[in-house]
N, C-alpha and C positions, 0 to 999 in steps of 0.2 A: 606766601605764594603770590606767582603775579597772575591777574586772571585778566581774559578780554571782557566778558561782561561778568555782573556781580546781578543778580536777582532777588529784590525784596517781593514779599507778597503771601499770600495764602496758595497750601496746597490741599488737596482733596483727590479722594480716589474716585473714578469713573464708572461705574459699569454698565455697558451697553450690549443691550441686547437686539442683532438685529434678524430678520428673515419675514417670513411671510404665518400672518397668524387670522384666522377668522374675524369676521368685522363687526360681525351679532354677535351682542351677548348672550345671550341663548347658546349659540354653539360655542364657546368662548369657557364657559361652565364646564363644558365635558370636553374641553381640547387637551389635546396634549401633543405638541410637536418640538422637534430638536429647532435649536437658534443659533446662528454665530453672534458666540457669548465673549465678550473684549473688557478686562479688566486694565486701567488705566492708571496710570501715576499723572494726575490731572490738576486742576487749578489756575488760576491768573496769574499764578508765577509758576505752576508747573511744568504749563505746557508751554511755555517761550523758555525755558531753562533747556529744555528736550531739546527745541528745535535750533535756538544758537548753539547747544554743544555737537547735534546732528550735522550743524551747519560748518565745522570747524572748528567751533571759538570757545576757548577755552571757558568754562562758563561755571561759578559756585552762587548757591543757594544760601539764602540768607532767609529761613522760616520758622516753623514751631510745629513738629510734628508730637501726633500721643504716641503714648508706649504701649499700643494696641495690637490686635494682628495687622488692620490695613494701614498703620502706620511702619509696621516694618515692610509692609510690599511698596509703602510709595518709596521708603526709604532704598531698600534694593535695587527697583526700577531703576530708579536716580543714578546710585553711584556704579549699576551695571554700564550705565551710559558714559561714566567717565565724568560727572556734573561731581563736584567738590562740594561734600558734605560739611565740610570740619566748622562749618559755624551755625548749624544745624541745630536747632533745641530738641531733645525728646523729656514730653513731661509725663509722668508716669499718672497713671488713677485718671485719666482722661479721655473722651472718644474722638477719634478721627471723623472728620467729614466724609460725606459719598452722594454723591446724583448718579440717580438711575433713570436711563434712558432706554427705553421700551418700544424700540423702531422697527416693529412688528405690524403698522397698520396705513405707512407710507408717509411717517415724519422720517426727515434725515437728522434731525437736532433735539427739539424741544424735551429737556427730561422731565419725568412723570414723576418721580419724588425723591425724596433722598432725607438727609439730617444733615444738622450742622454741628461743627465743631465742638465741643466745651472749653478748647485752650484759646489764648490768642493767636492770631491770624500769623503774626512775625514777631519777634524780639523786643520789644518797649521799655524801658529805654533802651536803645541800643547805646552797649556800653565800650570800653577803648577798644577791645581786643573785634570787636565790631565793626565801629569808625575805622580802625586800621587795616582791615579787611576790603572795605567798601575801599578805600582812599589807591586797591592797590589795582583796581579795574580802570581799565580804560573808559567802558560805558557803565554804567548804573542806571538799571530798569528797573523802573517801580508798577507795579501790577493790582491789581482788585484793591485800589487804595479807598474807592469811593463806596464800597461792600461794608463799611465798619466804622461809622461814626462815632465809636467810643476809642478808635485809633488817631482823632485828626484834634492831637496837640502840636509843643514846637517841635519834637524829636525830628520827624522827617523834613519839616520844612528846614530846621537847623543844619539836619547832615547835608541837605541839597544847595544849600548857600555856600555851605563850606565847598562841598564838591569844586560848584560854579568858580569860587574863588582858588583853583586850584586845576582849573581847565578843566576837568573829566567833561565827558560827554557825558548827559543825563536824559534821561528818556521816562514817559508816564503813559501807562495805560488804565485809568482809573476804574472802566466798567461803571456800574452802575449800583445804589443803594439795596441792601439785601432788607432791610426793613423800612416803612414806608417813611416819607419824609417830605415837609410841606415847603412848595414854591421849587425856584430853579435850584437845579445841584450845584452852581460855582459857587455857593461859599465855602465845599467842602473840600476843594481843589485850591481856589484862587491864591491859598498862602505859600503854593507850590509853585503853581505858573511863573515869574517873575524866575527861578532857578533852573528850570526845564525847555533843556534844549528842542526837543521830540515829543508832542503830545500826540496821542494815538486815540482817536472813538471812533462809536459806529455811528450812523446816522443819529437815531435814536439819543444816543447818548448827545450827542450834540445838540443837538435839539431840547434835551432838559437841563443840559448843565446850563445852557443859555437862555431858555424858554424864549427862543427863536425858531422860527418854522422854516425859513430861507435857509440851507446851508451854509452859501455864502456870507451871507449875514455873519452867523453863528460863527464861519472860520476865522473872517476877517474879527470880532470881538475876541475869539481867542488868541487869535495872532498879537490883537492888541495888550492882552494881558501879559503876554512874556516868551512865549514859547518862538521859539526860531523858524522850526515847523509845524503845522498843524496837519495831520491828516484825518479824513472822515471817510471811515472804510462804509460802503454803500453793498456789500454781498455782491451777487450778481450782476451788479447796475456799477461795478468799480470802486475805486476808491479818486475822492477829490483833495488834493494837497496845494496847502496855502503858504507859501516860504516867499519871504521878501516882496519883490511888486508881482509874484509868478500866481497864476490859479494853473495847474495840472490837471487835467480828466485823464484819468488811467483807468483805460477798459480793461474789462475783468477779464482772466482766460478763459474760453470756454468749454467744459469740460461734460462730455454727453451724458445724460442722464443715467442710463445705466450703467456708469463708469463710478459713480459718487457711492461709498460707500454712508459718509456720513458727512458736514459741514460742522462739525462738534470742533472748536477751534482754529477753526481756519484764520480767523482773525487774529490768534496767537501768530497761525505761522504767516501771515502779513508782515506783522510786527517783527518778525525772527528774519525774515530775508531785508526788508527794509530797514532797518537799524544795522545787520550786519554789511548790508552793502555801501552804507555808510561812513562806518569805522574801514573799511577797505578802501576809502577818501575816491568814490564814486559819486557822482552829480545825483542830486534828487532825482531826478525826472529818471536817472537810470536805475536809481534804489526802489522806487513805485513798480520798476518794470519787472525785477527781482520780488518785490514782496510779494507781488500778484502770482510770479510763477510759481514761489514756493506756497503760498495761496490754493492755487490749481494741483499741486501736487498731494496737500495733507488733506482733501477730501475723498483721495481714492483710498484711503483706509481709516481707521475708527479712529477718532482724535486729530490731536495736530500732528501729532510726529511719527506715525507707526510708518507710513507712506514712505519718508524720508528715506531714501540710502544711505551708504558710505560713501557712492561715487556723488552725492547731490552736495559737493562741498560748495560754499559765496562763489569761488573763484571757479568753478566750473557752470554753473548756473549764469556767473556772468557771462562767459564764452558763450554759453546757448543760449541766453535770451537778449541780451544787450548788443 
């Protein structure tokens, strides 16, 4: 199969609970009210999988789900959407991931608990019938890479040199360490950067992959590690992109307060219009303008992609925003 993008990374189910709930606990003891309850096929590779196949592009998953119930719902999800399961792990006798988000008391994001996995995150080693999968994407995006330090051997940096040598476009959104870990995060990326065309953080994240407090600073260092682009998504205050001698400020769209369902991913669909507008061989400064729109678009409903339409194809979004 020939796909546009190919998606490494961890997936997890969502579930968000939103509406209006008592703020005392005291009354909170004896409450009882209905919610709008949103069960998610979610993750750092879930929800950029959603929203490049939302987005047009033909798009397969390259993960490790269990053979549980919410492993078959993210698995569903998925392939209702058209996302190419077939190199897909289900490992049986193990539990799925879930974050629960309880946006009941006027957080749009932050979730209140959840569990993790017991499988691995993706495939390791990834073996030929893998490599010959990834080899058949145009783009390769790598997701929650910096979540699982018991992940960062040669495998991935290996498939990404091959990549690089082989032209694909390769793209990283690492996220951040899910268990604690001492000094800056670039040792846990750096054998990556040098292969990756596309590196995508938040502020934050930029800021400890470098333990640099300047943005700037922090972009121009990564830029110098490897990457072609760098972008640092900033929420509501935009996103800043660093490519060749260019610095970018792309203002955020603004979207009224009572319009936002939740900001649970938005940064996926950042990454999902901006990589796609891309591969559509559009200029950065008009892919920033595209990631922001489809940005403003997956906060009016719960996650990144529920928001998305049929008609919200690259190629229509560029006619409307660019």
């Amino acid at each position: 199969m020939s796909l546009d993008v190919a998606v490494i990374g961890p997936v997890n189910v969502d579930l968000i609970l939103s509406g209006d709930a008592p703020h005392q606990i005291e009354e909170i003891r004896n409450w009882f009210g209905l919610s709008d309850v949103t069960l998610n096929a979610a993750g750092s590779a879930g929800y950029p999988a959603q929203v490049f196949q939302k987005l047009g592009l033909q798009t397969g998953l390259l993960t490790v789900t269990a053979d549980d119930a919410l492993g078959s719902a993210l698995r569903y999800e998925m392939a209702k959407l058209g996302i190419d399961l077939s190199r897909v792990r289900v490992v049986p006798g193990e539990i799925s991931q879930i974050a629960i988000y309880i946006l009941l008391f006027g957080s749009k994001k932050r979730p209140l608990t959840g569990r993790r996995s017991s499988h691995q995150p993706w495939p390791a080693p990834l073996d030929t019938a893998d490599l010959g999968y990834l080899a058949s994407a145009r783009l390769i995006h790598i997701a929650g890479y910096l979540h699982y330090p018991s992940m960062w051997d040669d495998d991935i940096p290996n498939m990404l040199r091959d990549a690089k040598q082989r032209g694909q476009m390769t793209s990283l959104d690492p996220q951040f360490p899910l268990w604690p870990l001492e000094g800056r995060w670039l040792p846990g990326i750096e054998r990556l950067l040098p292969y990756v065309d596309v590196l995508l953080v938040d502020q934050d994240e930029a800021q400890n992959i470098t333990d640099l407090e300047s943005l700037d600073e922090a972009g121009r260092l990564l830029r110098q590690a490897g990457p072609q682009i760098v972008v640092v998504k900033r929420g509501e205050q935009g996103a800043l992109i660093y490519h060749a001698d260019q610095r970018i400020e792309q203002p955020a769209q603004r979207v009224p307060e009572n319009e936002i369902a939740d900001t649970i991913g938005a940064g996926d669909a950042f990454d999902g219009g901006f990589l796609a507008a891309l591969l559509r061989g559009r200029s950065v400064a008009e892919a920033a303008q595209i990631g922001t729109a489809v940005a403003a678009i997956s906060v009016r409903g719960h996650g990144a992609a529920t928001a998305l339409r049929a008609e919200d194809t690259i190629d229509r979004l560029i006619e409307r925003f660019s």
